[in-house]
C-alpha positions in Angstrom: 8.4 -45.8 -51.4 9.8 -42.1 -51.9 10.8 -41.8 -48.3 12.5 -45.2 -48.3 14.4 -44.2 -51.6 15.4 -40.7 -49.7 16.2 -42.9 -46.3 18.9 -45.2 -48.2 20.4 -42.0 -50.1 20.7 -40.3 -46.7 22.1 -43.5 -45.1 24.6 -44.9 -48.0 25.8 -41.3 -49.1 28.1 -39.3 -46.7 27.5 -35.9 -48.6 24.1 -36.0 -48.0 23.8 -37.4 -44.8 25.1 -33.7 -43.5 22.4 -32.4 -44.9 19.8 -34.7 -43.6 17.6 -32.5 -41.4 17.2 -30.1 -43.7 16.5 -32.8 -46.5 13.6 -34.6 -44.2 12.3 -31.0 -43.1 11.5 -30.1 -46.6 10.6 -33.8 -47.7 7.5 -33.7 -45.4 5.9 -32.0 -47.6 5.4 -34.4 -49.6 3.2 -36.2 -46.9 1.0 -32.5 -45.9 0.6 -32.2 -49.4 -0.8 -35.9 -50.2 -3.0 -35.6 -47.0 -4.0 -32.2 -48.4 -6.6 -33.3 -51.2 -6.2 -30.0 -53.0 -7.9 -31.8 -55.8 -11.0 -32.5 -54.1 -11.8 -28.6 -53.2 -10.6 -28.2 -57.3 -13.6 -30.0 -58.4 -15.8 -28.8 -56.0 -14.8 -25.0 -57.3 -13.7 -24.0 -54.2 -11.3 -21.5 -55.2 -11.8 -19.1 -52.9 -11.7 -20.7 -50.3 -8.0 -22.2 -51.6 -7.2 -18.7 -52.4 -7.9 -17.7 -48.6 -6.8 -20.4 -47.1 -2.9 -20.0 -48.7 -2.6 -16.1 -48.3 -3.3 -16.7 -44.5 -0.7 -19.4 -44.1 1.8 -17.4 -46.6 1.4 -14.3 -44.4 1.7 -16.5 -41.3 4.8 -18.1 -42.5 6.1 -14.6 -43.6 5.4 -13.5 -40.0 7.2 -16.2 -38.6 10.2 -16.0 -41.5 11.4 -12.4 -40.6 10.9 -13.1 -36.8 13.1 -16.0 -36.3 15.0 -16.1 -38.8 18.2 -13.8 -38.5 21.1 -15.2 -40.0 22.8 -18.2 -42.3 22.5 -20.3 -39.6 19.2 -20.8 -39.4 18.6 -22.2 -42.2 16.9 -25.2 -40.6 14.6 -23.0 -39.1 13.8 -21.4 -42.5 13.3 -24.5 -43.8 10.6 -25.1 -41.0 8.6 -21.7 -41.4 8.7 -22.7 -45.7 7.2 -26.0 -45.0 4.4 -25.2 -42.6 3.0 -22.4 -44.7 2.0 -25.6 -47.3 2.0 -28.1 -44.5 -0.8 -26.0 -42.3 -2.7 -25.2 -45.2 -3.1 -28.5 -46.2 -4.2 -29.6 -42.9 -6.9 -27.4 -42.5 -7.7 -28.6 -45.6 -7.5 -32.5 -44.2 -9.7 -31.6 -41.5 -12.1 -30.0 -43.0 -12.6 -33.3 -45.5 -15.5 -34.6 -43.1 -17.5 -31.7 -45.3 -17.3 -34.0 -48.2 -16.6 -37.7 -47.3 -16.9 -39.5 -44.2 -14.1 -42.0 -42.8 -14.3 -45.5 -41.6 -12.6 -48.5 -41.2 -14.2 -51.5 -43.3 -12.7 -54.8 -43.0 -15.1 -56.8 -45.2 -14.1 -54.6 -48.9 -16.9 -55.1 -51.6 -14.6 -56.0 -55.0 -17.9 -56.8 -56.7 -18.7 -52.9 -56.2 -15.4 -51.5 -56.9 -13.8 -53.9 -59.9 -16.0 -52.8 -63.0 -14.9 -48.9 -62.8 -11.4 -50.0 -62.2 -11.6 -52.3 -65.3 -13.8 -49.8 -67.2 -10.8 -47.3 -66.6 -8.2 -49.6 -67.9 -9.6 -50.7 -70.1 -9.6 -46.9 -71.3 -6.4 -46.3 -71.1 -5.7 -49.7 -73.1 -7.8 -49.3 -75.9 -6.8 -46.2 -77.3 -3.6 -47.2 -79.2 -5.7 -49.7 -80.5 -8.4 -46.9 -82.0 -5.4 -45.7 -83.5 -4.3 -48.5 -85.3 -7.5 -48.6 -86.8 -8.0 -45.3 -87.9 -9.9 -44.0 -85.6 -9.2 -41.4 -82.6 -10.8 -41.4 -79.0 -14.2 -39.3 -78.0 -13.8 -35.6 -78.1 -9.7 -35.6 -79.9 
């Protein structure tokens, strides 16, 4: 939704629409970091690994910053070098998800399995305000 949003304000505004490869080159990272599941290596307390895994692609991206890039016009290409310091990171980190979950197209879906959480964490959220209203406060506030 937030790349069609971006798509009409680069089509339908004539300021920006100048600025539209260096506005898409910096918007994918919204997509490398989504695929990145930074998250999942969070719970699992893999902070070193996150820790090594970023220094490497800052330095790479360093590197590759004070190579190419010369002057103010390339600012395109320092857009590029910004992006895939995150961006590479965070597709090692995509590959490297088969350590922790495996992936597989399933076209009969099991809503018997899945609905209670989803209505147990609602249903969560919902009551709450209602605790409130009573007097009382949630678990552990």
């Amino acid at each position: 939704m937030a790349y069609l949003g971006l798509a009409a304000c680069l089509l339908f505004s004539s300021k920006l629409r100048e600025y539209g490869p260096l506005i898409w080159t910096l918007s994918s990272g919204i997509i490398f970091t989504t695929l990145g599941c930074e998250w999942l290596y969070a719970i699992h307390e893999e902070y070193g690994y996150l820790a090594l895994r970023n220094i490497c692609f800052q330095v790479l991206s360093l590197i590759l910053l004070l190579t190419y890039v010369k002057d103010e016009s390339d600012l395109l290409l320092y857009a590029w070098t910004t992006v895939a310091g995150s961006a590479g990171a965070n597709l090692i980190n995509f590959l490297r998800l088969r350590k922790y979950c495996t992936w597989s197209l399933t076209w009969r879906f099991s809503w018997q399995q899945h609905l209670p959480p989803i209505l147990v964490l609602f249903a969560n959220f919902s009551g709450q305000p209602a605790l409130r209203k009573r007097g009382c406060s949630p678990a552990g506030k």
